[in-house]
C-alpha positions in Angstrom: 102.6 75.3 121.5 98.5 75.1 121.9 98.5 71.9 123.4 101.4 73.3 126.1 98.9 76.1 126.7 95.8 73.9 127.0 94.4 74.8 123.4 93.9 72.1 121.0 96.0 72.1 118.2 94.4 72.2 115.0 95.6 71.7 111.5 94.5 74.6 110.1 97.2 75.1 106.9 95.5 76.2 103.7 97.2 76.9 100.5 94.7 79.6 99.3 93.3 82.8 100.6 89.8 82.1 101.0 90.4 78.4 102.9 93.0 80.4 104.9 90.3 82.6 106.1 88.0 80.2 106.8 88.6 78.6 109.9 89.9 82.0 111.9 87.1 83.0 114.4 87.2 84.6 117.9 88.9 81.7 119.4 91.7 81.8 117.0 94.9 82.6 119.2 97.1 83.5 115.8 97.3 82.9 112.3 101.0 82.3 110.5 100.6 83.1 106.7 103.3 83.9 104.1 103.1 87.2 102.1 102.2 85.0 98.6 99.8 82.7 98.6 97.2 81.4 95.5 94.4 84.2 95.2 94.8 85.8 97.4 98.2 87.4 99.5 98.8 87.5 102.7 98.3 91.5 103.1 94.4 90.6 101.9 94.2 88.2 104.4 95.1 89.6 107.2 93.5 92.8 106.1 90.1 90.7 106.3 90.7 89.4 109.5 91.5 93.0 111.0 87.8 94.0 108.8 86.2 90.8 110.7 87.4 92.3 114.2 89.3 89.5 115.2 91.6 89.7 117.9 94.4 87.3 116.9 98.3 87.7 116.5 98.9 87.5 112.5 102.4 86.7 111.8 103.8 86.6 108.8 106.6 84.2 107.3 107.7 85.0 104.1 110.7 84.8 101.7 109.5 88.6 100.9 112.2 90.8 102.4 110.1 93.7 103.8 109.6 97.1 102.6 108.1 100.7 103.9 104.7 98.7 101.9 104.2 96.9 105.4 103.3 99.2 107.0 100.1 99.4 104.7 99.1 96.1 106.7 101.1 96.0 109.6 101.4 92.9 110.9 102.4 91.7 114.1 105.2 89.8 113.5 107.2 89.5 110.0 109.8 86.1 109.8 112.1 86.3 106.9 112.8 82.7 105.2 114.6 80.6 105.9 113.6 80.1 109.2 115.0 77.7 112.1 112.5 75.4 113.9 113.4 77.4 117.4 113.2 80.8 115.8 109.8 80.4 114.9 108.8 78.4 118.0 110.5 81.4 119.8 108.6 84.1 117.9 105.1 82.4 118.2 105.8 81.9 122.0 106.1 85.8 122.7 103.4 86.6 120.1 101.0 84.6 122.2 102.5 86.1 125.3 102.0 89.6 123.6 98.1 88.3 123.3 97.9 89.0 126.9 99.1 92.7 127.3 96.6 95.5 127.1 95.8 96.9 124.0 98.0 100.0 123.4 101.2 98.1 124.9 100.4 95.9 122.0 100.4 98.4 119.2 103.5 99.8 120.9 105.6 96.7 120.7 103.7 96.2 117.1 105.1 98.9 116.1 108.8 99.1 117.5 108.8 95.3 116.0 108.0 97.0 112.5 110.1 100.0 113.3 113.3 97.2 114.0 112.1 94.8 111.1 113.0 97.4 108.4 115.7 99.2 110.1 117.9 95.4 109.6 116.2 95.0 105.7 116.3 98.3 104.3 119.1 101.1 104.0 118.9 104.3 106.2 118.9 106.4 102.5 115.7 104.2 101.8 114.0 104.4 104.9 115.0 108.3 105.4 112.6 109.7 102.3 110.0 106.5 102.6 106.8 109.0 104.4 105.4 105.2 105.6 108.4 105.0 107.8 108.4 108.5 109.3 104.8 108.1 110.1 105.5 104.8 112.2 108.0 106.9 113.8 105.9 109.0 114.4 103.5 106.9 116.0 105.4 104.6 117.7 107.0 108.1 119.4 103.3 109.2 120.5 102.4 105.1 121.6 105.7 105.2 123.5 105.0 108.4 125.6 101.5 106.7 126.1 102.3 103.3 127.6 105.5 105.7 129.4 107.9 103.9 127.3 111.7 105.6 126.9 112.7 105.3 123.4 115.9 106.8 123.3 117.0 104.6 120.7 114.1 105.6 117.6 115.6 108.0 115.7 113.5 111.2 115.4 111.1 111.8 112.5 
């Protein structure tokens, strides 16, 4: 995908939190990380990116199914394992895509991605008394009316 974009493709896997933090910088287009890694998790990773001010897609691929505690991190993209070659090729194509939209039609589709994400993996009765959900109804609502996006389809907090 980088080298179809004119990027150099790099070999950047690590297998531990501080050598998967090490090589992101400000030209680092997105980072792929699975929710447990060696030291440290994926949630502390990404959370130090987002404390470095780095403006990269962080999507994660894990065998986790997710829960209302995504939200603490909110990531832009969540895979759930197994994963298919073209799924994933699929998903990093529109994530780098999503790169180039401004900022708050970003979060918007950030947040309807999370909003979907746990609708499919978690019950209504769960996600109905989980305040972490309501609240990213809640935004996504306000972010919607913002970027003049109709949601008719998210349920009301």
């Amino acid at each position: 995908l980088a080298r179809a974009r004119g990027r150099p493709a790099l070999d950047r896997s690590r297998r531990d939190g501080p050598r998967a933090l090490q090589p992101v910088d400000e030209e680092t287009d997105g980072v792929w990380l699975d929710r447990r890694l060696p030291e440290w998790t994926g949630s502390e990773i990404l959370g130090a990116i987002r404390e470095r001010g780095l403006d990269c897609q962080v999507l994660f691929c894990s065998a986790v199914v997710p829960d209302v505690d995504i939200l603490s991190v909110e990531p832009d993209g969540y895979l759930h394992k197994p994963v298919g070659i073209d799924e994933l090729t699929e998903t990093i194509e529109n994530h780098l895509e999503m790169a180039e939209k401004p900022e708050a039609v970003r979060e918007y589709e950030r947040l309807d991605r999370l909003r979907e994400l746990l609708e499919v993996a978690q019950s209504r009765a769960r996600l109905s008394v989980a305040d972490q959900y309501q609240q990213l109804l809640d935004r996504l609502e306000q972010r919607a009316r913002t970027v003049g996006q109709r949601r008719d389809n998210v349920p009301a907090a």
